[in-house]
Every structure is written in C-alpha cells, then in structure tokens.
N, CA, C and O of each residue as an XYZ file, in Angstrom:
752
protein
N      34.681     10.390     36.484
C      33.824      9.251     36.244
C      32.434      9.484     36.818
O      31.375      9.358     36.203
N      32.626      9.915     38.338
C      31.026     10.637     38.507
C      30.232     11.263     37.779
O      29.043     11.085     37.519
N      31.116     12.165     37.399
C      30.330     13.388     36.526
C      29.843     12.904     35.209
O      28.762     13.416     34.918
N      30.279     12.124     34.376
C      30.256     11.658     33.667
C      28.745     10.702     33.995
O      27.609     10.875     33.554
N      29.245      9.731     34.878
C      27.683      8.884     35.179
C      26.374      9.903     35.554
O      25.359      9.850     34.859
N      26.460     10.686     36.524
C      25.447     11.900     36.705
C      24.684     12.534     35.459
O      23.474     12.759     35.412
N      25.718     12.803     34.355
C      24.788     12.522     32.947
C      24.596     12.134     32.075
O      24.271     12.757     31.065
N      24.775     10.663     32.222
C      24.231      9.774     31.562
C      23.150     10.009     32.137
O      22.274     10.694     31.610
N      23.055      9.546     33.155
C      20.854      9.256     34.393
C      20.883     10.576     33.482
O      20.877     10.393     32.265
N      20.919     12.076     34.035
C      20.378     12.913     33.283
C      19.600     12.821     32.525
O      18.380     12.960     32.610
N      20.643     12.419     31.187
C      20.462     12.289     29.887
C      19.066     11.407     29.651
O      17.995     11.598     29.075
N      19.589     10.495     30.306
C      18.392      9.267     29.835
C      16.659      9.896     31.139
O      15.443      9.890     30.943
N      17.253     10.186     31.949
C      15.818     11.077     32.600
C      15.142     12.198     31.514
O      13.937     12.241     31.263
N      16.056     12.999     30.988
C      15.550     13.495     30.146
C      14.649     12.919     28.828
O      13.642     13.369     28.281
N      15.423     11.796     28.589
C      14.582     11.342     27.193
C      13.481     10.394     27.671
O      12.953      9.863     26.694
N      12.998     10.032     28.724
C      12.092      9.764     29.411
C      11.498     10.388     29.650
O      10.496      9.833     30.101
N      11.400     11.642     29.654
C      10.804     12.637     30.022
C       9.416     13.208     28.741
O       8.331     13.765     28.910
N      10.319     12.611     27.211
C      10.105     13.273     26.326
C       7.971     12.530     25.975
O       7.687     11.354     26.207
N       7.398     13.084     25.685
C       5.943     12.916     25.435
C       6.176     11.752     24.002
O       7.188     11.920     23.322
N       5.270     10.698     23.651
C       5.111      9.858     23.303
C       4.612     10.389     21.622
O       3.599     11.044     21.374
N       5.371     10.023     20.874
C       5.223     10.326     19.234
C       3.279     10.326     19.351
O       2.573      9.551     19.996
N       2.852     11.520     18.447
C       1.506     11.523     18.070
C       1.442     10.887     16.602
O       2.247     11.145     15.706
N       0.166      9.865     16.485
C       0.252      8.386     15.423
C      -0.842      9.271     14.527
O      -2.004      9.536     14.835
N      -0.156      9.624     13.394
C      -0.991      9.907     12.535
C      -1.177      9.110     11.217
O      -0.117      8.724     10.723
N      -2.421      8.755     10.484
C      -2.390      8.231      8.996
C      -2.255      9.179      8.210
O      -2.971     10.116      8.562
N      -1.592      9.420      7.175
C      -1.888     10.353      6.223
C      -2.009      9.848      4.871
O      -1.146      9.180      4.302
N      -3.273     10.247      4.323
C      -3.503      9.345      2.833
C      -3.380     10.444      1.825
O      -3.848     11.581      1.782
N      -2.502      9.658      0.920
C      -2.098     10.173     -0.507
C      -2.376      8.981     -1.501
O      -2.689      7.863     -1.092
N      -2.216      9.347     -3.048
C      -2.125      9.246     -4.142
C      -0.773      8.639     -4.316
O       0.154      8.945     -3.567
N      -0.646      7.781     -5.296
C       1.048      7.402     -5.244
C       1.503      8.301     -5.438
O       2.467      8.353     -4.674
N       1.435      9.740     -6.406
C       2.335     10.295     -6.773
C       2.916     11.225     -6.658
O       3.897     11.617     -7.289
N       1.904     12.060     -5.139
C       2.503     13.012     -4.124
C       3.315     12.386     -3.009
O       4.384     12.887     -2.659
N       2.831     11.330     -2.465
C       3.642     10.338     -1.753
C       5.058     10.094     -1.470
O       5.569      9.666     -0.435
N       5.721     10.520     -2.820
C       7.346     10.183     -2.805
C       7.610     11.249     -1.778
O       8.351     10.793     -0.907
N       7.183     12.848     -1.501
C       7.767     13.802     -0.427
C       6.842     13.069      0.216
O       6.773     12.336     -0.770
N       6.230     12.688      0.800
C       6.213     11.934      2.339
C       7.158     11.127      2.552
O       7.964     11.473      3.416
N       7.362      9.912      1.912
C       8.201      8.962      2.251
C       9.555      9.715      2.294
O      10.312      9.522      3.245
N       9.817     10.398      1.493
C      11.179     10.970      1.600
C      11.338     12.006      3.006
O      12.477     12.199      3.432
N      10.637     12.391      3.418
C      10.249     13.247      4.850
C      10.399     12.115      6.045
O      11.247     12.127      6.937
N       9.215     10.997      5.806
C       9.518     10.204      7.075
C      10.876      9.477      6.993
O      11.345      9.152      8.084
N      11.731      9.102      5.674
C      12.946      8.480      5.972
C      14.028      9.286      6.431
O      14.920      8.752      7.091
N      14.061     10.375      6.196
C      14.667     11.878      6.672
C      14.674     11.901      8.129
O      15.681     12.274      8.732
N      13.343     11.431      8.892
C      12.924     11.331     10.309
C      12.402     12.677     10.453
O      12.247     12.991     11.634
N      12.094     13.537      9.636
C      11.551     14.701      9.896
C       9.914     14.763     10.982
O       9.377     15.470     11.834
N       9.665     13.332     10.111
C       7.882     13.643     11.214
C       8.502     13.158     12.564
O       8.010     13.798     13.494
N       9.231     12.429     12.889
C      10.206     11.572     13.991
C      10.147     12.846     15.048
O       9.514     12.957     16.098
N      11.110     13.835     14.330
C      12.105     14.943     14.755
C      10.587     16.057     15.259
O      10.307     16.745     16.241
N      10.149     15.832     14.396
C       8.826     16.770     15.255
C       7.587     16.096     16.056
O       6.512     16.648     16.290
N       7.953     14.843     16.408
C       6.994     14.425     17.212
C       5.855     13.859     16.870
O       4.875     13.854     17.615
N       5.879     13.330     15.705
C       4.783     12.452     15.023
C       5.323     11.291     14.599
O       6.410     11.244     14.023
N       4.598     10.272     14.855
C       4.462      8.898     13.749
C       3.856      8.630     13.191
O       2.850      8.015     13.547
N       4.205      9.031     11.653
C       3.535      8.706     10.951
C       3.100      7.357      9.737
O       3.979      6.789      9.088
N       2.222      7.154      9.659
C       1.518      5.644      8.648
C       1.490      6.667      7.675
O       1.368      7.859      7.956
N       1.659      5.985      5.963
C       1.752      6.724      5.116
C       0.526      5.941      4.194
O       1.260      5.149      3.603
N      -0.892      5.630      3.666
C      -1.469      5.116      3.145
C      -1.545      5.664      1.478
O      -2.305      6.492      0.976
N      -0.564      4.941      0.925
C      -0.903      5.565     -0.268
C      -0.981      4.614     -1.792
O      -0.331      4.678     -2.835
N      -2.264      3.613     -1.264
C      -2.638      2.749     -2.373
C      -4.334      3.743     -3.315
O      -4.930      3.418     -4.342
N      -4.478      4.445     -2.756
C      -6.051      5.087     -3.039
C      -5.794      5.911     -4.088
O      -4.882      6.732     -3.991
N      -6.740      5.789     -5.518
C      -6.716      6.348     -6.440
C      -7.505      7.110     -6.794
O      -8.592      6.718     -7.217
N      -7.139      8.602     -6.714
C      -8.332     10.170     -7.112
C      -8.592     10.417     -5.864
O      -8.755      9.687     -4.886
N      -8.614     11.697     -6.047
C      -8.886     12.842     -4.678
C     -10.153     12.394     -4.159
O     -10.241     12.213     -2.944
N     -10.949     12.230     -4.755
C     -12.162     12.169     -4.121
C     -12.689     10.843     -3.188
O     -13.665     10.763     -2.441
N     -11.666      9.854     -3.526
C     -11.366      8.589     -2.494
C     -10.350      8.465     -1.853
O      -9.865      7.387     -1.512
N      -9.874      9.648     -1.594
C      -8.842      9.851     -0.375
C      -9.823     10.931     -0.013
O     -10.321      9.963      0.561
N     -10.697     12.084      0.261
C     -11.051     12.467      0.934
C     -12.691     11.348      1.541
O     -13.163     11.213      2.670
N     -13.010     10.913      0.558
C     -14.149      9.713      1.335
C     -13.296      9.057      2.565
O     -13.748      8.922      3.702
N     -11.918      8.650      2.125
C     -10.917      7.485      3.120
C     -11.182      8.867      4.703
O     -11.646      8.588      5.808
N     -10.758     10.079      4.286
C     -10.604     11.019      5.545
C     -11.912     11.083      6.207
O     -11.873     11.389      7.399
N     -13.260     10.821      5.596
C     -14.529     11.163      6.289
C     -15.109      9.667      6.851
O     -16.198      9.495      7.400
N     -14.042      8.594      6.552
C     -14.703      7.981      7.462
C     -13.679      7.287      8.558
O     -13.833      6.257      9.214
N     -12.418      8.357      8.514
C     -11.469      8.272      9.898
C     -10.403      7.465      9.600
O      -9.748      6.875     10.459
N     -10.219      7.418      8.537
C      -8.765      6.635      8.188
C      -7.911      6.818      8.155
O      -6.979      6.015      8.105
N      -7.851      8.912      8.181
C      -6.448      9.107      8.217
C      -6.838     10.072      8.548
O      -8.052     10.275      8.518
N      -5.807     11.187      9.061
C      -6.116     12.629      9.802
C      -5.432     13.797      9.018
O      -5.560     14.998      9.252
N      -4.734     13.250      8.113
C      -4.202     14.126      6.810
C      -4.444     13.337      5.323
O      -4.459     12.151      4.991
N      -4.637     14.714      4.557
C      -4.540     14.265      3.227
C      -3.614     14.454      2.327
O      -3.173     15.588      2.514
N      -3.047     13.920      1.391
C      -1.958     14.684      0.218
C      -3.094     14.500     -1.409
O      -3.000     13.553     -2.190
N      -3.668     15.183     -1.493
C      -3.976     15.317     -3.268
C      -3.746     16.891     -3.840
O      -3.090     17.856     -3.447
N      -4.590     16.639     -4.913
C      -4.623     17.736     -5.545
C      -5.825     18.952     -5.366
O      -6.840     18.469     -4.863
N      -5.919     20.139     -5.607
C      -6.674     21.095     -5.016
C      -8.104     20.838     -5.553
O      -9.075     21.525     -5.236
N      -8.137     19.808     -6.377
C      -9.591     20.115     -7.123
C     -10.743     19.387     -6.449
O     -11.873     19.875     -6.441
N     -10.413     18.038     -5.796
C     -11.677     17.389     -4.799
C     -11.929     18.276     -3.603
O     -13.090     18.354     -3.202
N     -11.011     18.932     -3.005
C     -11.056     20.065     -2.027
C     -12.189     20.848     -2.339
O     -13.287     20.674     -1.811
N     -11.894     21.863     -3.340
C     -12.705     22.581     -4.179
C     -14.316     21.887     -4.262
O     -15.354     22.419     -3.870
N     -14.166     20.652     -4.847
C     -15.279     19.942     -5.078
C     -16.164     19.614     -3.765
O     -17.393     19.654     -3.830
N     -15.636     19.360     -2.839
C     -15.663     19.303     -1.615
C     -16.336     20.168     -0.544
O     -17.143     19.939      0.357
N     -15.570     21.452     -1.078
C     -15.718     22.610      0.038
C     -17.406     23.308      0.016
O     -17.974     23.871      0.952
N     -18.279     22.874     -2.278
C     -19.249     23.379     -1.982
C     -20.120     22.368     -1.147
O     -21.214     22.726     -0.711
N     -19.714     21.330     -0.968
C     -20.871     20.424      0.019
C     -20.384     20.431      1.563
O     -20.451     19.528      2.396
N     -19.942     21.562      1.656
C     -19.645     22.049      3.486
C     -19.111     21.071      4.123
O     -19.285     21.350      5.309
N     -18.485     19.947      4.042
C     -18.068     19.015      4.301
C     -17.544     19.308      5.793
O     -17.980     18.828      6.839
N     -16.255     20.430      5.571
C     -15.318     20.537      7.413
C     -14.322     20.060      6.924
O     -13.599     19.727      7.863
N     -13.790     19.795      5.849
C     -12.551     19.447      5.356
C     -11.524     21.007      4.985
O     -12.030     22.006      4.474
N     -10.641     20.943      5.217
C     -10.115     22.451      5.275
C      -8.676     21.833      4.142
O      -8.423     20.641      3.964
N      -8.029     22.831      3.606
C      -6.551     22.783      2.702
C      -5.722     23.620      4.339
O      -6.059     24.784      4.555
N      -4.838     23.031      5.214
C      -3.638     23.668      5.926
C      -2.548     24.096      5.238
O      -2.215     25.239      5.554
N      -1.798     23.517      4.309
C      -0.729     23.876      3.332
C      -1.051     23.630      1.799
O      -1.941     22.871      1.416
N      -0.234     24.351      0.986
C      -0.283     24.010     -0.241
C       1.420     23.388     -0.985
O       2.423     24.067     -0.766
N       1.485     22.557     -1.522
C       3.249     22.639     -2.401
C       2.218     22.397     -3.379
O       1.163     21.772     -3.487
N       3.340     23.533     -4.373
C       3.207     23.877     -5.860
C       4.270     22.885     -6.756
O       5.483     22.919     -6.555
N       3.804     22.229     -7.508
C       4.800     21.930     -7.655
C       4.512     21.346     -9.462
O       3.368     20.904     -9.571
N       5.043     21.305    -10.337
C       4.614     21.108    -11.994
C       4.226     19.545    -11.915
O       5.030     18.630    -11.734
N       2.929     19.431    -12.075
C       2.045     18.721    -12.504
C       1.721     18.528    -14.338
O       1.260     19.363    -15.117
N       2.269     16.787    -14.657
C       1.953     17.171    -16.177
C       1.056     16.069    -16.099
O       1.306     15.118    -15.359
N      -0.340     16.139    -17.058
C      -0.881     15.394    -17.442
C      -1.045     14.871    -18.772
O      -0.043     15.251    -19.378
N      -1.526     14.428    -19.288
C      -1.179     14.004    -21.064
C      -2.601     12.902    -21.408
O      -3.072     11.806    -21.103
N      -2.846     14.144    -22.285
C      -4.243     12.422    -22.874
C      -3.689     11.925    -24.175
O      -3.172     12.500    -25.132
N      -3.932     10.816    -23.937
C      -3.127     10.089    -25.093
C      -4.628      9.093    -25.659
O      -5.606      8.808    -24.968
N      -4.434      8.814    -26.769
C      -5.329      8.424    -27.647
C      -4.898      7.077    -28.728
O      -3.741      7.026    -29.145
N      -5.710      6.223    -29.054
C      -5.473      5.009    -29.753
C      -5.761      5.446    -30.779
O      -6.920      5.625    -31.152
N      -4.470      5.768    -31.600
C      -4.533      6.033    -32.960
C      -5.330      4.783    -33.947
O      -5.657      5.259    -35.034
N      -5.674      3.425    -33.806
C      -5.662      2.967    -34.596
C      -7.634      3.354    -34.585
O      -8.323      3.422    -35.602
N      -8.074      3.525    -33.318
C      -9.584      3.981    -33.183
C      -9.585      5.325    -34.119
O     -10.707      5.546    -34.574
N      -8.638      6.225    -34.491
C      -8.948      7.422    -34.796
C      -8.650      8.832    -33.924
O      -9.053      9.978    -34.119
N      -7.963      8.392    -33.104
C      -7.737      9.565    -32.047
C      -6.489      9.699    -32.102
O      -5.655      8.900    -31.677
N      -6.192     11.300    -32.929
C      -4.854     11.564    -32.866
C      -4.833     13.416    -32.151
O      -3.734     13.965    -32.068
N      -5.648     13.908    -31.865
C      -5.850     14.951    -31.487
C      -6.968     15.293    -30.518
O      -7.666     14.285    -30.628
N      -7.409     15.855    -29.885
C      -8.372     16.436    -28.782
C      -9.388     16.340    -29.798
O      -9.689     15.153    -29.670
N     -10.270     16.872    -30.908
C     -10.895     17.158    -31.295
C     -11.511     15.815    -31.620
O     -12.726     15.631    -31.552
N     -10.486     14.708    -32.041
C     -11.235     13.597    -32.243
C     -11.960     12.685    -30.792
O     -12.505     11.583    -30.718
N     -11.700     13.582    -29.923
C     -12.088     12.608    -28.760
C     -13.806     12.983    -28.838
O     -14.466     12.422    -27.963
N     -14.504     13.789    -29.709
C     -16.011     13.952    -29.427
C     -16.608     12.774    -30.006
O     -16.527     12.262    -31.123
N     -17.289     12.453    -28.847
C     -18.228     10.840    -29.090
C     -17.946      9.907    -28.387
O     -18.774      9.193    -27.822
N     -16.737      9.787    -28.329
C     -15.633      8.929    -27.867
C     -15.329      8.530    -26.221
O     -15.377      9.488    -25.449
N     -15.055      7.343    -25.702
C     -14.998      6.956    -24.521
C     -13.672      7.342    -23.892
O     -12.660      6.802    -24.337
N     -13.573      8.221    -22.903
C     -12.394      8.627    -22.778
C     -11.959      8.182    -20.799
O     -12.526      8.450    -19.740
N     -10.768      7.459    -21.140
C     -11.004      7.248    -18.979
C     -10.155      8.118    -18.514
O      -9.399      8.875    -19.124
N     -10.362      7.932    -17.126
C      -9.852      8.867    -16.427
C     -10.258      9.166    -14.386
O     -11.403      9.442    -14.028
N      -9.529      9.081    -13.755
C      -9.850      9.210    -12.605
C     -11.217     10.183    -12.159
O     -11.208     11.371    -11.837
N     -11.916      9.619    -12.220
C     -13.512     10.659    -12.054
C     -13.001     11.569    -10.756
O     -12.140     11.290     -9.921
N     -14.114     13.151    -10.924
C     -13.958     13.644     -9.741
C     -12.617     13.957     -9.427
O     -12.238     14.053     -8.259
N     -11.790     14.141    -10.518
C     -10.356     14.440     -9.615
C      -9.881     15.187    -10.798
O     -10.515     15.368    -11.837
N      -8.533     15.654    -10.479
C      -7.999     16.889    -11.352
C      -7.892     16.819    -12.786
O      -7.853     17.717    -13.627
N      -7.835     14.976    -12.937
C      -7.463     14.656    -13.884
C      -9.567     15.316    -15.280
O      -9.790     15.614    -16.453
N     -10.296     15.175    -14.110
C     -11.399     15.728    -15.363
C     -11.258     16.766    -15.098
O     -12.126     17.311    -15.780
N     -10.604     17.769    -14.391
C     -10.809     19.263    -14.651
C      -9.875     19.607    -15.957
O     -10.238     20.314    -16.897
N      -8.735     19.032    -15.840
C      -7.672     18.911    -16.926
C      -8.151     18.500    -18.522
O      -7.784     19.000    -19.586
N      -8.942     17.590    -18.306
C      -9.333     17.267    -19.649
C     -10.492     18.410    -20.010
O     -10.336     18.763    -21.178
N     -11.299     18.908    -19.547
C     -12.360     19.405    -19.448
C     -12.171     20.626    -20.238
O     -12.804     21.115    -21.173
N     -10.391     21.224    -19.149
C     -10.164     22.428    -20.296
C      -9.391     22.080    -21.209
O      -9.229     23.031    -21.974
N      -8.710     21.002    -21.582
C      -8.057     20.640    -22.915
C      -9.591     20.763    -24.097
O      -9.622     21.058    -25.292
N     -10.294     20.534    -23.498
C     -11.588     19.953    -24.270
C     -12.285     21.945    -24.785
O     -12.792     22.338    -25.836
N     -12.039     22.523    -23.786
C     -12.823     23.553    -24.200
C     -12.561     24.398    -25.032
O     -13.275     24.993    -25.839
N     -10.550     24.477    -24.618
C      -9.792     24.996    -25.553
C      -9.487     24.600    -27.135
O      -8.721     25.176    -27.907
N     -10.246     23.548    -27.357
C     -10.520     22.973    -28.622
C     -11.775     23.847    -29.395
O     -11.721     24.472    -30.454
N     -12.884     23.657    -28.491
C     -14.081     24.002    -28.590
C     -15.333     23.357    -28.416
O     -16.469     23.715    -28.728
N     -14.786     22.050    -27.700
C     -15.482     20.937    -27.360
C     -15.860     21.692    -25.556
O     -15.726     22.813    -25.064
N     -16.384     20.316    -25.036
C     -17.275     20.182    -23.877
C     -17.346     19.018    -23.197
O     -17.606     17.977    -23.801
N     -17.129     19.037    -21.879
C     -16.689     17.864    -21.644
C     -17.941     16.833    -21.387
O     -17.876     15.803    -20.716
N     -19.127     17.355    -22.090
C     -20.315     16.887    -22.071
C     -20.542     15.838    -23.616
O     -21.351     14.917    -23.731
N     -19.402     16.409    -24.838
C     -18.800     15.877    -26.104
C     -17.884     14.630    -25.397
O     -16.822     14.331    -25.942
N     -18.212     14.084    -24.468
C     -17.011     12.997    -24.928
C     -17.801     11.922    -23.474
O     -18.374     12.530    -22.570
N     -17.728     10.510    -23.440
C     -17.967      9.639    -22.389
C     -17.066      9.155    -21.818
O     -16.224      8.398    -22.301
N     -17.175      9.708    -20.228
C     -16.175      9.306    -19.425
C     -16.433      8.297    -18.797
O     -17.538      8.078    -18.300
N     -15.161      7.313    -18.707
C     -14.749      6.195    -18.201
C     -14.067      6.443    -16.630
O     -13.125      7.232    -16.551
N     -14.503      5.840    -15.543
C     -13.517      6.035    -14.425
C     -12.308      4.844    -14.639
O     -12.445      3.704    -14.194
N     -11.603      5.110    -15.081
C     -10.406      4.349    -15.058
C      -9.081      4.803    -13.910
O      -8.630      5.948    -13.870
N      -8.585      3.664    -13.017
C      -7.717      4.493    -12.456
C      -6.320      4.637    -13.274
O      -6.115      3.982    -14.296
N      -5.480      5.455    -12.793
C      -4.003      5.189    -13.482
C      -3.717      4.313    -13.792
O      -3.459      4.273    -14.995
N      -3.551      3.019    -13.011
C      -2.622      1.974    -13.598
C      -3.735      0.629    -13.515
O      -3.653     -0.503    -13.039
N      -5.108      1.609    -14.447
C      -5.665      0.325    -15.601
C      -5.379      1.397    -17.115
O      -5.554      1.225    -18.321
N      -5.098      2.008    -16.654
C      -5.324      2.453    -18.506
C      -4.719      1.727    -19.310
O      -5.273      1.476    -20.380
N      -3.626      1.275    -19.069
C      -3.255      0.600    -20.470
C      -3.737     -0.598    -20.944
O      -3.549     -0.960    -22.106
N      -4.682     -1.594    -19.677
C      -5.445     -2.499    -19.998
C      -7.070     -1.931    -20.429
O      -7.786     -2.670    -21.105
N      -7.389     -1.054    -20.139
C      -8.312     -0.202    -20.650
C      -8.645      0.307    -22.333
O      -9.650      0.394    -23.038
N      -7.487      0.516    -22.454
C      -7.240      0.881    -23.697
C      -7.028     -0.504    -24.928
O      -7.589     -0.582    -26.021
N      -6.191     -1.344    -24.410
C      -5.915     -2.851    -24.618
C      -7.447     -3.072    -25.154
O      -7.836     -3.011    -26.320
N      -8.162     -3.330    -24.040
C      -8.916     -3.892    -24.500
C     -10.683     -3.148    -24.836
O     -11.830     -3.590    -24.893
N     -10.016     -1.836    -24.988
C     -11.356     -1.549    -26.218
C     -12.549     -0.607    -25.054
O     -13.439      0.082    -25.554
N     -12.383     -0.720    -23.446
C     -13.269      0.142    -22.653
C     -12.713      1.592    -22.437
O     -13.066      2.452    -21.631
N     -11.750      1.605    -23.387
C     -11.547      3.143    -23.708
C     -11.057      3.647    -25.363
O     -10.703      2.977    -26.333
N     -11.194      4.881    -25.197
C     -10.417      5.308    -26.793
C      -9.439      6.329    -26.890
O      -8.902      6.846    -27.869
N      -9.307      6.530    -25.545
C      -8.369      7.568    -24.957
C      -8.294      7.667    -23.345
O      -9.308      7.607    -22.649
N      -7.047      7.818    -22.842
C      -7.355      7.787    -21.128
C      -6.460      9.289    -20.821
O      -5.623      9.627    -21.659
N      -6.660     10.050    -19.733
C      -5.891     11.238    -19.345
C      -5.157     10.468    -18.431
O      -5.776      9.669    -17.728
N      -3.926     10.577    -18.322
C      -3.179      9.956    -16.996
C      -1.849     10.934    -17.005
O      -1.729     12.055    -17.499
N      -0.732      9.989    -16.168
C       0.435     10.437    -15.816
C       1.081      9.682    -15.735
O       0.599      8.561    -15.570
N       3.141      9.896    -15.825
C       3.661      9.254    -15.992
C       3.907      8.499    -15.026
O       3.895      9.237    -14.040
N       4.192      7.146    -14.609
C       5.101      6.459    -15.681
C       4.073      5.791    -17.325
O       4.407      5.419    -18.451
N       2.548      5.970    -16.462
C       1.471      4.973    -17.045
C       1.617      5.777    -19.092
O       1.229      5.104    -20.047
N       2.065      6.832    -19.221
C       1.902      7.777    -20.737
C       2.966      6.871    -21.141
O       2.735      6.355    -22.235
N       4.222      6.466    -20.518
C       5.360      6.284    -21.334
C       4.729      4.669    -21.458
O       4.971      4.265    -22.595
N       4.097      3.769    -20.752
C       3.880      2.133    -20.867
C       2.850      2.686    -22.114
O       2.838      2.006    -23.140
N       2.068      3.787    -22.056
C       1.200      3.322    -23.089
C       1.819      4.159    -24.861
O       1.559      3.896    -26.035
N       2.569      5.048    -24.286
C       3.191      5.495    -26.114
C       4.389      4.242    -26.305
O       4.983      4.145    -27.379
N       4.685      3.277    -25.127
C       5.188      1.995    -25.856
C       4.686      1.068    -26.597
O       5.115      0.597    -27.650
N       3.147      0.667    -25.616
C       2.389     -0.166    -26.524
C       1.705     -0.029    -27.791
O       1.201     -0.913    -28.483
N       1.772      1.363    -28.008
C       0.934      1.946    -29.135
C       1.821      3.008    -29.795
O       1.399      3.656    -30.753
C-alpha cells in the first residue's frame, strides 16, 4: 500500500512537473482544415505540447496570409501559390512543410449565358477567389485553350457565394470546389 501511494505523489509530481501547452492559432481555408481538426481530435497537437485554436472561416490564401501579418495566428494551412505570391514582396513568411495532396478544381459555366466550354469564357465575367490558386488554375485552363487570363473579367467571389453569384447574373462562370460544383451542376 506504501509503495503504491509513493507513486501515485510520484506520478502526479511528475505531471506537475510537465511545462504548460504552447497556444498557438493556426489559420486555414475550410478545406485544408479537416487534417487539422482531425489531428487536434486525435490529441496529436495535445501529445506534442501545443494548444491549438484552429481559425478556419477566411477565404483565399492571400487573406490568411494578411490574417498571419497582422498576428492572428502563428501558422498557416493554404495553398503554395499566395506563398509564392508573397515570397516576391520579401514579406518573412517562410513554407516549413508541404502535404501533397489531389486538389480538384472545376470551372463551371451558365449554360443558359453561353458558356459551355473554356473558350467561351473570353469577354465574360468569371469569379473566383482573387490572388489565390484558384486564378493560377484558371489562368492555365485559359492558356491551354489559347486564351489569357487578361480575355476574361474577374470577379472576387468567395466559394460559398458562387452559386448566388451566378443566380444572380455578377458572374458567367465561377472556378471553385466541391461541395460548392455539385450545389451548382444542381441548380443548373
């Protein structure tokens, strides 16, 4: 019974002992987000000594790295292209890891405007998360046509306005991702 009580105190001296979780924000995109949340419910940031806040209402890379430059969070989750965009204005923003992981995007178009293919998007108002992967994506859908992404007017629309975007006529095509492709090849 001594021995037994001797480590318990131990035990619990020991975990008293242990240094106080480091509080980090980390801002993402909804749709890298799911491996965070699935990491912190895991207790993985727990298990290594972080607590982490997960902020992930901010839409396009380039307003999650504005959110990081003015101290909102001390990590980022997007995509490589505001980085890139980023890195030529010397910013001090660095990439620590990369996950690879299949990224699909899809521009979809209001057939009843006339847009059933890439080619018809020249002239045309097209939305799309400005500054973020989503115009590098269109840019080369656009080139590989033979267009330019200078052929078409971009709309900053975030993900989940496009389908009211489109609804109502401030677009004629939006680049997004799912779930927002499947709400809009329903409505249309």
């Amino acid at each position: 019974m001594l021995i037994l009580f001797v480590a318990v105190i131990l035990v619990a001296g020991l975990s008293a002992c242990q240094p106080e979780p480091e509080a980090i924000t980390i801002i993402s995109a909804s749709s890298p987000s799911w491996m965070l949340h699935f990491a912190k419910d895991q207790n993985y940031f727990t298990r290594n000594g972080l607590d982490v806040t997960i902020t992930d209402n901010i839409s396009g890379g380039r307003a999650i790295l504005e959110a990081m430059a003015r101290g909102e969070g001390q990590m980022a989750a997007t995509t490589e292209f505001p980085f890139v965009d980023q890195a030529f204005q010397q910013t001090g923003i660095s990439i620590i890891t990369g996950i690879n992981k299949m990224f699909t995007m899809s521009v979809v178009g209001c057939k009843e405007r006339g847009v059933y293919d890439v080619t018809d998007l020249k002239g045309r108002k097209v939305g799309l998360v400005r500054s973020a992967i989503s115009e590098f994506y269109l840019g080369r859908q656009l080139d590989l046509k033979g267009l330019s992404i200078r052929d078409v007017i971009l709309v900053n629309v975030t993900n989940n306005q496009t389908l009211s975007a489109m609804k109502t006529g401030q677009v004629d095509a939006v680049i997004t991702v799912e779930p927002y492709v499947n709400q809009l090849k329903e409505a249309y």
